[in-house]
C-alpha positions as protocol buffer text, in pm:
chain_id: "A"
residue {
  index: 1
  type: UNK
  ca { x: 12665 y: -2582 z: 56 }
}
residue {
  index: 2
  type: UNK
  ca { x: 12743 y: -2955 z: -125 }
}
residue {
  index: 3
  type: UNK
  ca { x: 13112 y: -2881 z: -113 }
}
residue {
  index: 4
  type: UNK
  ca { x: 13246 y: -3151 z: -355 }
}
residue {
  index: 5
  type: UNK
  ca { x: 13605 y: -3032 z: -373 }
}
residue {
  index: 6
  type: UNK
  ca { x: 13844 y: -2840 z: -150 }
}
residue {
  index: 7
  type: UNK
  ca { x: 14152 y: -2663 z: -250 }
}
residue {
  index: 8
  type: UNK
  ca { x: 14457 y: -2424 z: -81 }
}
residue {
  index: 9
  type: UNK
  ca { x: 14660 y: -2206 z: -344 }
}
residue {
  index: 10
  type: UNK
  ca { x: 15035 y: -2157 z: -320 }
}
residue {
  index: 11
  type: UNK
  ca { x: 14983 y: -1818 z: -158 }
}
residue {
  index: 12
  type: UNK
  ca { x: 14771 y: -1984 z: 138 }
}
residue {
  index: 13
  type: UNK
  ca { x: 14411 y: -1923 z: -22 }
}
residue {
  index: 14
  type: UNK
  ca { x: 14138 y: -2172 z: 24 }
}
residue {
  index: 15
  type: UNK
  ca { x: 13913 y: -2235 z: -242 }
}
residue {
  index: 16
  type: UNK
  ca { x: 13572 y: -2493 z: -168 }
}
residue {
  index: 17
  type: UNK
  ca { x: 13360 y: -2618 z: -499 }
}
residue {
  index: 18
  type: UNK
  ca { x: 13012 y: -2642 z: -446 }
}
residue {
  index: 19
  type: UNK
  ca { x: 12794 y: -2816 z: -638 }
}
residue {
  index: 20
  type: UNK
  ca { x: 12455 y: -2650 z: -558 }
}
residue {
  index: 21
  type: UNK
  ca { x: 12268 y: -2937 z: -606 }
}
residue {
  index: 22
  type: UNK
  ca { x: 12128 y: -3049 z: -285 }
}
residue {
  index: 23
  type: UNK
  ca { x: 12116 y: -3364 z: -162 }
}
residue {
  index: 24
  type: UNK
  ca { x: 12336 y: -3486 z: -406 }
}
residue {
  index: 25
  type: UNK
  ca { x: 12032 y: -3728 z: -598 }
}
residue {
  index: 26
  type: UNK
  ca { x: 11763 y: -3607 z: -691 }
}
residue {
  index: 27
  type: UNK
  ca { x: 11379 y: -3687 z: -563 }
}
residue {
  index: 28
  type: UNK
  ca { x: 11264 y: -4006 z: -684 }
}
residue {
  index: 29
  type: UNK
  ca { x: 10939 y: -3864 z: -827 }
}
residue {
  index: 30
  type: UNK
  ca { x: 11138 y: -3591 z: -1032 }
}
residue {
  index: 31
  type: UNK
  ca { x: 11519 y: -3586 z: -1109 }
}
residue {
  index: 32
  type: UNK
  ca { x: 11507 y: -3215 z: -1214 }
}
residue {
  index: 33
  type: UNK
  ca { x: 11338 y: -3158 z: -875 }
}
residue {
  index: 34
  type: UNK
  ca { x: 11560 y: -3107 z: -576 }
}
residue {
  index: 35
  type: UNK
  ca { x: 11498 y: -2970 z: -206 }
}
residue {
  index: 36
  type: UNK
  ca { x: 11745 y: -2673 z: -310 }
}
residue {
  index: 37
  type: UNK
  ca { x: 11918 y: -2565 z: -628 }
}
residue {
  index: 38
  type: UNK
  ca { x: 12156 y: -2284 z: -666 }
}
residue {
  index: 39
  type: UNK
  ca { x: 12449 y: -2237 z: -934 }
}
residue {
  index: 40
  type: UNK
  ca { x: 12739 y: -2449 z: -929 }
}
residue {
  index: 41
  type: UNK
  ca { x: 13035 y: -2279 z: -803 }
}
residue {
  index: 42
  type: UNK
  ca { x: 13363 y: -2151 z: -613 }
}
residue {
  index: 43
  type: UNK
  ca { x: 13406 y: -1982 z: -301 }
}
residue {
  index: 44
  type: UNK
  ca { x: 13696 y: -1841 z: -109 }
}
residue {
  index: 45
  type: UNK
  ca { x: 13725 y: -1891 z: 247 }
}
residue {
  index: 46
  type: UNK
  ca { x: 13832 y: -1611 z: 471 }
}
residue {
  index: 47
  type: UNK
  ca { x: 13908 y: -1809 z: 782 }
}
residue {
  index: 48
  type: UNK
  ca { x: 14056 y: -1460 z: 962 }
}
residue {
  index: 49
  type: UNK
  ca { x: 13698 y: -1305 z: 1022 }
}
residue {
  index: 50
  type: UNK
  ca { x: 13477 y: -1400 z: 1294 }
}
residue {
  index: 51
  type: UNK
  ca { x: 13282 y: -1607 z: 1189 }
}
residue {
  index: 52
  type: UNK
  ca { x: 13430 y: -1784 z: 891 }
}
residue {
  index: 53
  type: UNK
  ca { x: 13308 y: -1601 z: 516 }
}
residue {
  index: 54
  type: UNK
  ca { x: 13233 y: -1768 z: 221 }
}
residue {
  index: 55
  type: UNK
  ca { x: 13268 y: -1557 z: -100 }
}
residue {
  index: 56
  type: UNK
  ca { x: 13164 y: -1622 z: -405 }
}
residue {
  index: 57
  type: UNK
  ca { x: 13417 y: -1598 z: -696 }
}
residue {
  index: 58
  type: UNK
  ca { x: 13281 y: -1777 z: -993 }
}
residue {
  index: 59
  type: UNK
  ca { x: 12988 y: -1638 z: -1207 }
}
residue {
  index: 60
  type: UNK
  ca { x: 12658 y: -1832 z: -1249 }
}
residue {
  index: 61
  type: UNK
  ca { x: 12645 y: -2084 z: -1494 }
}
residue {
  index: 62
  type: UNK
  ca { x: 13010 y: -2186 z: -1557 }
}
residue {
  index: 63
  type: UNK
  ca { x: 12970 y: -2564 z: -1442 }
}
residue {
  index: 64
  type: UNK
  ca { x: 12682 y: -2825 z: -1507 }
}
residue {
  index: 65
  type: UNK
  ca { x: 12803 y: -3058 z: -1244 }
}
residue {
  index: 66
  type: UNK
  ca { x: 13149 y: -3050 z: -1057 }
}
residue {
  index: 67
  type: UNK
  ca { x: 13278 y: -3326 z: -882 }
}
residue {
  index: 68
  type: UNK
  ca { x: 13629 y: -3221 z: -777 }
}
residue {
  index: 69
  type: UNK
  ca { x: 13900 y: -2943 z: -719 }
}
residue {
  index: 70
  type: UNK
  ca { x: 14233 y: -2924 z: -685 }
}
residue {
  index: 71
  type: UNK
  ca { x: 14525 y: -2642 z: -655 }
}
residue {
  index: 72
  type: UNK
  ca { x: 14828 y: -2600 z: -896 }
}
residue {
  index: 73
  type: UNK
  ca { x: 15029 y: -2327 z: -783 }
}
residue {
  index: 74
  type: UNK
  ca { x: 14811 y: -2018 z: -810 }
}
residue {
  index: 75
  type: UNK
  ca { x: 14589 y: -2218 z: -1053 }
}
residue {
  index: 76
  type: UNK
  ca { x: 14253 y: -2407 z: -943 }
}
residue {
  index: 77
  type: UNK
  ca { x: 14144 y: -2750 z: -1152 }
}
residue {
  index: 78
  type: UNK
  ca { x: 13776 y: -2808 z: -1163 }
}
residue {
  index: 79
  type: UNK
  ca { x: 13673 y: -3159 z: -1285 }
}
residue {
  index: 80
  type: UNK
  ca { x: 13333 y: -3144 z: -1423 }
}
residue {
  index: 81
  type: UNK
  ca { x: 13218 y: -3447 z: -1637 }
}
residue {
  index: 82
  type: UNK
  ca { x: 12869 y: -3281 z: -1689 }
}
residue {
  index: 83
  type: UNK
  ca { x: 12491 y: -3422 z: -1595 }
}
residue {
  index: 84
  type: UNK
  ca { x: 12506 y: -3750 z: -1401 }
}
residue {
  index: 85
  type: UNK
  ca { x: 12313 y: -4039 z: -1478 }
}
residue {
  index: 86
  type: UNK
  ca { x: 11929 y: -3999 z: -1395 }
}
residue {
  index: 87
  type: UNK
  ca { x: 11740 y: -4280 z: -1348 }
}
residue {
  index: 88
  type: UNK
  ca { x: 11528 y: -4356 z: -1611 }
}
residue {
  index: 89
  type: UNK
  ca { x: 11699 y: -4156 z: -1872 }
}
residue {
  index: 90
  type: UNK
  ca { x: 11956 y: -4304 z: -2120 }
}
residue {
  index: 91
  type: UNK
  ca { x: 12265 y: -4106 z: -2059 }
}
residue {
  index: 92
  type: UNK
  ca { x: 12379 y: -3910 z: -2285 }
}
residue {
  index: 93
  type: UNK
  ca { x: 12722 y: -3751 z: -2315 }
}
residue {
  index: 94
  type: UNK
  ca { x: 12713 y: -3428 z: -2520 }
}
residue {
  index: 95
  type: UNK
  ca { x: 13046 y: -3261 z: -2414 }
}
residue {
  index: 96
  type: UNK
  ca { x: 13231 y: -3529 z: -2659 }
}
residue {
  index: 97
  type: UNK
  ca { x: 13022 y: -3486 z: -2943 }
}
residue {
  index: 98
  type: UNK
  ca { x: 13110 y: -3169 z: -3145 }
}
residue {
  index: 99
  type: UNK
  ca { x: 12899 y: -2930 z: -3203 }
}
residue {
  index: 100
  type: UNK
  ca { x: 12632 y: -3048 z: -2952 }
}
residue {
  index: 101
  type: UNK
  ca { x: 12528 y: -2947 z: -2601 }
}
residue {
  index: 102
  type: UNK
  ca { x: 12238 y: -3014 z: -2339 }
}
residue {
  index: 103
  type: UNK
  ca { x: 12046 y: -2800 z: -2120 }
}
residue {
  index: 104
  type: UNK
  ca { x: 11975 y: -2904 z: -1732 }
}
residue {
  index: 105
  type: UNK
  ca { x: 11750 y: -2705 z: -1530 }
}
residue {
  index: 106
  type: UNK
  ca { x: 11744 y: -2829 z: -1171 }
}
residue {
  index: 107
  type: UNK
  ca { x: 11382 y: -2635 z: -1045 }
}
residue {
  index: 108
  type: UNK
  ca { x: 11427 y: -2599 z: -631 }
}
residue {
  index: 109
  type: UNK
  ca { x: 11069 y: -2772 z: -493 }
}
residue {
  index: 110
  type: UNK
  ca { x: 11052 y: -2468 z: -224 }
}
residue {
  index: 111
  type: UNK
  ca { x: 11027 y: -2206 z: -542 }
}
residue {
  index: 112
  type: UNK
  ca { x: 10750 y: -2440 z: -701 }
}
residue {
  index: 113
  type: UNK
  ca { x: 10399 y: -2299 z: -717 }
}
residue {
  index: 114
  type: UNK
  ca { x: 10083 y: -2537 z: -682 }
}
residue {
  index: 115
  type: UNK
  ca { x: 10088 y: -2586 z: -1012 }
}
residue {
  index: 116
  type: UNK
  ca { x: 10444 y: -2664 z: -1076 }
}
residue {
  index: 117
  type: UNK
  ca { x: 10413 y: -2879 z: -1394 }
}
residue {
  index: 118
  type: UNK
  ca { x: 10243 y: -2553 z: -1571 }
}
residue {
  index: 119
  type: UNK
  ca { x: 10523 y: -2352 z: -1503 }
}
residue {
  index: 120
  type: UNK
  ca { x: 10784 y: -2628 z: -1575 }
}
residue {
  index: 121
  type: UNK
  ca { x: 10637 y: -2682 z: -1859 }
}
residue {
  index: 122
  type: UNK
  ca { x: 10610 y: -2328 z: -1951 }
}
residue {
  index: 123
  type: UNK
  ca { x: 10999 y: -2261 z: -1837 }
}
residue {
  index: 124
  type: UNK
  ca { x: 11083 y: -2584 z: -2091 }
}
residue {
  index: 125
  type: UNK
  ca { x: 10914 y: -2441 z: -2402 }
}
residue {
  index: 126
  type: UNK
  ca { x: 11050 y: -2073 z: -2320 }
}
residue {
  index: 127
  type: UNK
  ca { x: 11408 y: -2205 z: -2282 }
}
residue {
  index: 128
  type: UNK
  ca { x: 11376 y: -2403 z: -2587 }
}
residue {
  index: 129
  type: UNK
  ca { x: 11219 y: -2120 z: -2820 }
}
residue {
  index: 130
  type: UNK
  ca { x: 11540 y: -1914 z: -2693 }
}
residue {
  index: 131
  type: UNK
  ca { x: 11804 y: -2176 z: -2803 }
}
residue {
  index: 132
  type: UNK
  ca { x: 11629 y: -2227 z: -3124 }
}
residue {
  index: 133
  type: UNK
  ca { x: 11649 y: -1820 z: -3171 }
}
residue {
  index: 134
  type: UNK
  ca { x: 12022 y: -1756 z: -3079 }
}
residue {
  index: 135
  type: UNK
  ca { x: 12184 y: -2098 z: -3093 }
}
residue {
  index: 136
  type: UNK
  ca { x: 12462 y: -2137 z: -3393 }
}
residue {
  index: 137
  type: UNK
  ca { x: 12353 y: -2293 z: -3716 }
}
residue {
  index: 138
  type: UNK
  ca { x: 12565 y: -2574 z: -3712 }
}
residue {
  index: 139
  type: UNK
  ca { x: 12467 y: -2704 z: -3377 }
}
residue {
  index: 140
  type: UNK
  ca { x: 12235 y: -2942 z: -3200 }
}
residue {
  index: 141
  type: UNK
  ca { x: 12093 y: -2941 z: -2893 }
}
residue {
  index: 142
  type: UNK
  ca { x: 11897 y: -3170 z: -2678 }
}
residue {
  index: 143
  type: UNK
  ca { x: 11624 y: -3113 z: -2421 }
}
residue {
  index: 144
  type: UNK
  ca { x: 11664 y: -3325 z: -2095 }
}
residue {
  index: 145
  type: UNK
  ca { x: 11349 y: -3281 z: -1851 }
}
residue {
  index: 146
  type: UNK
  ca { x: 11075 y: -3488 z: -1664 }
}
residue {
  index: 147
  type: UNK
  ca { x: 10762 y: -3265 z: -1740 }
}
């Protein structure tokens, strides 16, 4: 885990964020490339078994990159700004444009086959025929990669 927050409900609970992004930056041959990329997300801690557990209580895909947690009452606050700065790129802030989003994919260099930027390049266009099939008219989207 890249634990990046760590809360404790009213009722005693305690919630880590993760960001599954690890290390935290990137390569510095390929942003989009990390050592290990899973799904942002929360977990509960059960600190009565033996060992510890960590379960899982947020879906897949409900952050792009969370950077800190807090409790209110039985209520947890996620702060997620979206993608950080990546060298090289211009950033670009799409959550406070209307009507606009981006698309990250972080590809996990253990998963890569030997040749990687076929299949990036292959998982780009396939992602971006998708979006151009189901996305709403009156949006726009923008593709963010390094293949």
């Amino acid at each position: 885990m890249t634990p990046t927050g760590i809360a404790r409900t009213a009722d005693g609970r305690l919630f880590v964020l993760d960001t599954g992004v690890k290390p935290f930056t990137p390569s510095d041959t390929d942003p989009f490339i990390c050592p290990v990329a899973q799904d942002a997300g929360i977990y509960q801690i059960g600190l009565t078994a033996t060992p510890p557990t960590a379960v899982r209580v947020t879906g897949p895909g409900q952050f792009v990159y969370p950077t800190g947690m807090t409790a209110a009452g039985e209520r947890l606050v996620v702060c997620d700004p979206g993608q950080p700065d990546v060298f090289g790129l211009q950033p670009y802030w799409s959550r406070v444009r209307p009507h606009e989003f981006s698309v990250v994919i972080h590809f996990a260099s253990s998963r890569l086959p030997a040749d990687a930027h076929q299949v990036l390049a292959q998982a780009v266009g396939n992602i971006g025929t998708i979006i151009e099939d189901q996305k709403p008219a009156h949006t726009l989207w923008h593709l963010i990669t390094s293949v």
